[in-house]
N, C-alpha and C positions, 0 to 999 in steps of 0.2 A: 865167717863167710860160709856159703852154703853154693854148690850146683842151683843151675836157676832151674825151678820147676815149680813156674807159674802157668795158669791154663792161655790154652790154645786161642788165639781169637783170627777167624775167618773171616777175610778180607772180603765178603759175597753178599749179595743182597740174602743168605741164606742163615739160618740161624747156626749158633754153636750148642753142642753138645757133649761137652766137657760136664762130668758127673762130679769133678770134682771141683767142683766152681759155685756148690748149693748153698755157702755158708750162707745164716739165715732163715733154710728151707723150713718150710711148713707142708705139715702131711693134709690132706685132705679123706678123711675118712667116709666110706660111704657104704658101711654094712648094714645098711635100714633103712627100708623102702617108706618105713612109717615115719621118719625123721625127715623134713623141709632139708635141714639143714647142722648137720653135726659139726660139734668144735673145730676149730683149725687150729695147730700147735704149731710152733716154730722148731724145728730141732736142733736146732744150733743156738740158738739166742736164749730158750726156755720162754716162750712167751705162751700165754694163753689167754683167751679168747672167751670171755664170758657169756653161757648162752644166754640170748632174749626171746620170748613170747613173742612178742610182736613186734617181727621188721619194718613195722611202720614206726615204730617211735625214735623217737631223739636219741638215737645210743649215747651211752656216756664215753668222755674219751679211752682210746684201751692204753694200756700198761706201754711204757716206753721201751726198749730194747736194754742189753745190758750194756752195749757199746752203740755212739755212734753210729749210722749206714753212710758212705760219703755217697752225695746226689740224687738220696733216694727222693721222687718224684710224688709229694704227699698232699697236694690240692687237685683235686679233679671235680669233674662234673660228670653226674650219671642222668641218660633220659629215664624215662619210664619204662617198663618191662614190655615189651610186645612179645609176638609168637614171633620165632623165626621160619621163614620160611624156603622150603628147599629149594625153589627157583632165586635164580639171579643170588646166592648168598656172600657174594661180593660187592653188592650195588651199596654205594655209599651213602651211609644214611636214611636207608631206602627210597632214595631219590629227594627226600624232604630240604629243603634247606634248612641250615644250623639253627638260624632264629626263630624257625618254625617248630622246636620240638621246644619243651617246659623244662629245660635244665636244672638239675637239682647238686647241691655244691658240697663235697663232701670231704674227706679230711680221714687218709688212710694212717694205719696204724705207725708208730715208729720202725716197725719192720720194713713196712712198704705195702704191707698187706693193705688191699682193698676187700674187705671182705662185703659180696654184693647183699648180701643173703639179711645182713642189720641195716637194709635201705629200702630195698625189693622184695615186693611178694612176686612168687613165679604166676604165670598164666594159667589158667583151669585145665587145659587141654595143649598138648602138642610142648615144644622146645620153646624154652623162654631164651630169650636173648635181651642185653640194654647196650649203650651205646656209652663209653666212657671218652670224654677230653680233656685236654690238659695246653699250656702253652710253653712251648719249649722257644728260649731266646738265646740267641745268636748275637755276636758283635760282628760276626764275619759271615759272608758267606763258608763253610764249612760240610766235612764228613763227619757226625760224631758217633761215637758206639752206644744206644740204646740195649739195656740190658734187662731183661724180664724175663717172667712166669707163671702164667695163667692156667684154670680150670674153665669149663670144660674145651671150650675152642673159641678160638679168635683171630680175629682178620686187626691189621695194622696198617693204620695209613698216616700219612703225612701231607699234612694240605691237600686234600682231595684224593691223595694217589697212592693206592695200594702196595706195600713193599713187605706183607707177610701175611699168610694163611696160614696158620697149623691148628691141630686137636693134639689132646694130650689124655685124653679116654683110654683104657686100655693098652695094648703096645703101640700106638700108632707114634705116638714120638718118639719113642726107644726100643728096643727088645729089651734092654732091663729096666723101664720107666714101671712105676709102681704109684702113680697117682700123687706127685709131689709137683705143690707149685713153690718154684723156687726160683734163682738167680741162672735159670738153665738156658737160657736162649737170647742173639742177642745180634740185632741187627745195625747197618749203618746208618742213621736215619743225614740226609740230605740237605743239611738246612738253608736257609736261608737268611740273610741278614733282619733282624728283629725278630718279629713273635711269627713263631713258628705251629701251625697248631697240629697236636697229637690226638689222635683218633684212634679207640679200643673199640670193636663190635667182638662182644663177650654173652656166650651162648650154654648152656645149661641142659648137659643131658639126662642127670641122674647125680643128687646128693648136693654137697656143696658147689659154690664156685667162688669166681674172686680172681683178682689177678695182683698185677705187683711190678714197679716201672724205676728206675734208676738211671743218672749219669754213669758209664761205667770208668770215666776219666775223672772223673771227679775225684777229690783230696781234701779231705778232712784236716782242716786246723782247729783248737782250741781257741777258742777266743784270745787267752793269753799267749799265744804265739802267731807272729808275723814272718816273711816272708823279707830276707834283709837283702839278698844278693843269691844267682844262680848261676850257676858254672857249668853249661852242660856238655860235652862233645870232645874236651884238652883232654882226659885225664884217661887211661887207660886201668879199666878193673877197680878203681879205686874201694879200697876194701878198710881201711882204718887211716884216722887221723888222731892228732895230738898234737899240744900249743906248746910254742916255745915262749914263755912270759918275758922272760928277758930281752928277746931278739923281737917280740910280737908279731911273731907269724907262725903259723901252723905246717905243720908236714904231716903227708898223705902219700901210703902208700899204694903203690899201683902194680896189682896183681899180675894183671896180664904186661905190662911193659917192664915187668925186674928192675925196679927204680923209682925212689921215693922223689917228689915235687915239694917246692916248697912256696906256697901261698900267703900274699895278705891278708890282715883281718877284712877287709875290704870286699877280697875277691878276686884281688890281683895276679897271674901269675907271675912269680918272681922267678921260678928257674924249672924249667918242666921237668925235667932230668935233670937234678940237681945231684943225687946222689944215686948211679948205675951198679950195676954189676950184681945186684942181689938175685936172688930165687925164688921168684913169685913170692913178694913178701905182703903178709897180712899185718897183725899187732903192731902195734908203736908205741913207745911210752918215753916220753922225755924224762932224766933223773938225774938229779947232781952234775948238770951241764953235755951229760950225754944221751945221746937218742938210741935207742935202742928197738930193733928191727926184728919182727919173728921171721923163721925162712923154714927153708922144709927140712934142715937135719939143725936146726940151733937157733941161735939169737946174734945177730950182728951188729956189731957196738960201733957208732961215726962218731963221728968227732965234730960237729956244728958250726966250726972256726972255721976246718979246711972244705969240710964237704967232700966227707971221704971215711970210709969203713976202715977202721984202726984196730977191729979185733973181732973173732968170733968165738960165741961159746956153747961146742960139740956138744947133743943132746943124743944118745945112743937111741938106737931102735923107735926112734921115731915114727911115728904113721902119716899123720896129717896136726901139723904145731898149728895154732889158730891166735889165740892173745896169751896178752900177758900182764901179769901187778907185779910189783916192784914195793917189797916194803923199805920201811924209814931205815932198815939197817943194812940197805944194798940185796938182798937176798928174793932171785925172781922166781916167780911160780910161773908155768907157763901150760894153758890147756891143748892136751890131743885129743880133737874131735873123733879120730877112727881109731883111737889104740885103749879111751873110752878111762882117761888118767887124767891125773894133773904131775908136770914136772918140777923138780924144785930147783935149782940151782945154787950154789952157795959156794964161796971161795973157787970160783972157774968150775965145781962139779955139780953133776946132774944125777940124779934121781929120778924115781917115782915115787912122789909122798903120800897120792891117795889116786885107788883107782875101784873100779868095780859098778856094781847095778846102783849105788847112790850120784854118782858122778858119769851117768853112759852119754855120750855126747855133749862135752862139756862146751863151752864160745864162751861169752864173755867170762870176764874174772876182775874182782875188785879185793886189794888187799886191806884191812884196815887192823886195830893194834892188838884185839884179839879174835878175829875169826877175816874167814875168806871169806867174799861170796861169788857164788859160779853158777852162771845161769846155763842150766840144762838142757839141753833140747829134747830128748827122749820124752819126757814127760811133762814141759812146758813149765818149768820151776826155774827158782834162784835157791841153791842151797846156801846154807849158814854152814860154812863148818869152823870146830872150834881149833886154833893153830897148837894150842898145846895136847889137847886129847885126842883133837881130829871127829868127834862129835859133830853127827849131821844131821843137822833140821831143815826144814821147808823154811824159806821166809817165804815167798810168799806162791802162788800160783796161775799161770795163764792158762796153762792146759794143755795137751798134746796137738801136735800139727803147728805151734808154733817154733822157732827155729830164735833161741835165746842166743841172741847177739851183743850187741853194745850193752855196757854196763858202769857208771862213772856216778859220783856222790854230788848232789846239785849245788855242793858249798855250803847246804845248811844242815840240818839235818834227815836229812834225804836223797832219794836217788831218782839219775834217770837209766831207761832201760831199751832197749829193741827189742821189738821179733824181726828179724831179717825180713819178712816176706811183705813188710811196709809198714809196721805203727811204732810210734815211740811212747813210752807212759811215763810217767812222774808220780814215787812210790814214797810213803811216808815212811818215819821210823817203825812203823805198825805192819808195813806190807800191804798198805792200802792203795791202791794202785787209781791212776786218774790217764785217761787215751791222753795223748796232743797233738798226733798225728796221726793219718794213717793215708798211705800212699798205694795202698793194696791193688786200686783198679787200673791206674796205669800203669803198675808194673814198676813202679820206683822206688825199688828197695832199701832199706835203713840197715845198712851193715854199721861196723863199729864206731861210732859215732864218737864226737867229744863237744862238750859242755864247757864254756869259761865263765863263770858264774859270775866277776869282777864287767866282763858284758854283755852278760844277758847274753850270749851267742850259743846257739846251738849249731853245731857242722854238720851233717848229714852225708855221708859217701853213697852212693847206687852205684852198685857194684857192675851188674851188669847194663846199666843205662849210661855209664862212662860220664854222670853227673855230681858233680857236691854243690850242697843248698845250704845257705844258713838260714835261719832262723832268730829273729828276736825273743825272745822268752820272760815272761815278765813277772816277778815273786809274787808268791801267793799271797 
């Protein structure tokens, strides 16, 4: 588990301005007066941008992202390039009706990028501006959160009606804005039940332009995973789960309530407070008929029969206990996220069996017959270490800013993993990593998750959304 420290979003017709919210950003360069139009990079994704000769012709498609975007907004329609003009620069569509202008239908990058500049030649004289749409649909009347990024300025409207003006030239969006269009701003757009239509007036002062539109609620599944049952609103902090195969039901424990639940494969709550009195417990690992509980100074062992804590075992100078593995010969390894170690436990005693700069922020941990693995948060990794020499490799890499959570073996040869702050991946024995979730825009995070490979069930706890989701999951 991790503090929640996901961006801000403002409840206003007004946009958000959380800098740390640009995953995906692309710089817009514009050091030359003699260049129409310089590359646009992605800085987060690595993407780039091939230049063309002539933005009149048929670009070819650009390069895909390295990850899924969930909701990003990739069919639009752009008019033709006019002047804009300084009077009335809110007048919708400049007065023309929709069917009145030559729509041209174009297909932004996997980023989200629209980049205007491989469609549109600017105007000879004075500020070019073109007019982008798109159809956003509704099952409901609804609020939903419109997330975007645009070069140079642009006006946003919703079926006719204005709900955002900003520029992004200069400081005028930020005192520290530096010319990046990205995932920086982001309105409620109003909808209405069916097709809803979305309107960009995007205007050009100097260098590139372009702009970039997403669902910000939007959640990414993998084709091979479905949606089996959701449990939003019972479970207090829910922070790790684990299956009991014999009993078939799962327990989940719940941070914020000192009290582990005990759940159907179904969905069902079978007992909310099933087992009290713990301290804010995180880990869970079912073994040899006993469950076993992480808490803030040790490990507390129940008993499954009575529904009842029958023994704890003291882990000295503790900081913050997070999970835990449990090898075949009884003996738990257990990670502290702030004391920046792994603990070992063996015959009722406690240890530190590896600590230091290869293990700084450890969360998950999976034991297996010769090496651990612990995924890191410090530097976005799972390490490999080896249990007899204690040798430590990378297996494999996500990268820093992720928050290495759940960590469990998919039953074949392979594993699944978290980043706390919303994705789950599915890793070969190679360290080849594949997305299958990613829950990032609404804020429903993938803490310690469990996997029962006999069915296809993936659990998923959001820790601070007080939700657990299962998931179908289906072999490769």
């Amino acid at each position: 588990m991790t503090p929640l420290n996901g961006c801000r979003r403002w409840k206003t017709p007004n946009v958000r301005k959380d800098l740390n919210c640009r995953e995906n950003a692309v710089t817009v360069l514009k050091s030359s007066p003699l260049t129409r139009f310089l590359p646009l990079f992605a800085l987060l994704a690595g993407l780039k941008v091939p230049a063309i000769a002539d933005p009149q012709t048929t670009p070819s498609d650009p390069p895909a992202p390295a990850e899924p975007i969930p909701g990003v907004i990739a069919d639009w329609e752009l008019s033709p390039t006019v002047r804009a003009f300084d009077l009335a620069p809110e007048r919708y569509l400049d007065g023309q009706p929709s069917a009145a202008i030559a729509w041209r239908s174009v297909r932004g990058e996997g980023s989200g990028l629209v980049d205007i500049a491989r469609y549109c030649k600017p105007v000879v004289e004075g500020t070019s501006k073109v007019w982008a749409r798109a159809v956003v649909h509704a099952r409901q009347k609804e609020s939903r959160p419109f997330n975007f990024g645009y070069s140079d300025d642009v006006s946003l409207y919703l079926n006719g009606r204005i709900l955002y003006r900003g520029e992004s030239g200069g400081q005028w969006h930020d005192l520290s804005f530096r010319g990046i269009i990205g995932w920086n701003d982001t309105v409620y757009l109003p909808l209405e039940t069916g097709a809803n239509e979305l309107v960009l007036m995007v205007s050009n002062q100097f260098g590139g332009w372009g702009f970039m539109g997403r669902d910000l609620d939007a959640i990414y599944r993998h084709p091979a995973l479905s949606e089996a049952w959701d449990l939003p609103g019972r479970l207090s902090a829910p922070e790790s789960v684990t299956y009991d195969s014999g009993r078939k039901v799962l327990y989940v424990s719940n941070f914020g309530g000192d009290c582990i639940s005990k759940i159907g494969l179904d969905g069902t709550v079978v007992a909310l407070k099933w087992v009290a009195g713990l301290k804010a417990p995180t880990g869970l690992k079912f073994f040899a008929g006993k469950l076993y509980a992480v808490e803030r100074s040790g490990v507390a062992v129940i008993d499954p029969e009575q529904g009842m804590i029958i023994g704890r075992l003291s882990i000295m100078d503790a900081a913050f206990l997070n999970d835990l593995a449990i090898a075949d010969d009884g003996v738990i390894y257990v990670t502290d996220s702030a004391k920046n170690c792994v603990f070992r436990i063996s015959s009722g005693k406690s240890e530190v069996w590896i600590e230091g700069k290869a293990v700084q922020k450890p969360n998950g941990i999976l034991v297996e017959k010769e090496r651990l693995l612990v995924g890191v948060t410090e530097d976005g990794t799972i390490k490999s270490i080896d249990l007899k020499t204690k040798q430590v490799r990378t297996f494999l890499t996500l990268g820093p800013g992720a928050n290495m959570d759940g960590l469990v073996t998919d039953g074949r040869d392979g594993y699944l993993f978290s980043d706390y702050y919303g994705r789950v991946y599915r890793a070969d024995a190679a360290g080849r990593k594949t997305l299958l979730l990613d829950r990032r825009g609404p804020h429903q995070y993938t803490a310690d998750f469990e996997y029962i490979p006999e069915e296809g069930l993936l659990i998923v706890p959001s820790l601070y959304d007080n939700r657990l989701t299962a998931y179908r999951l289906a072999t490769p």
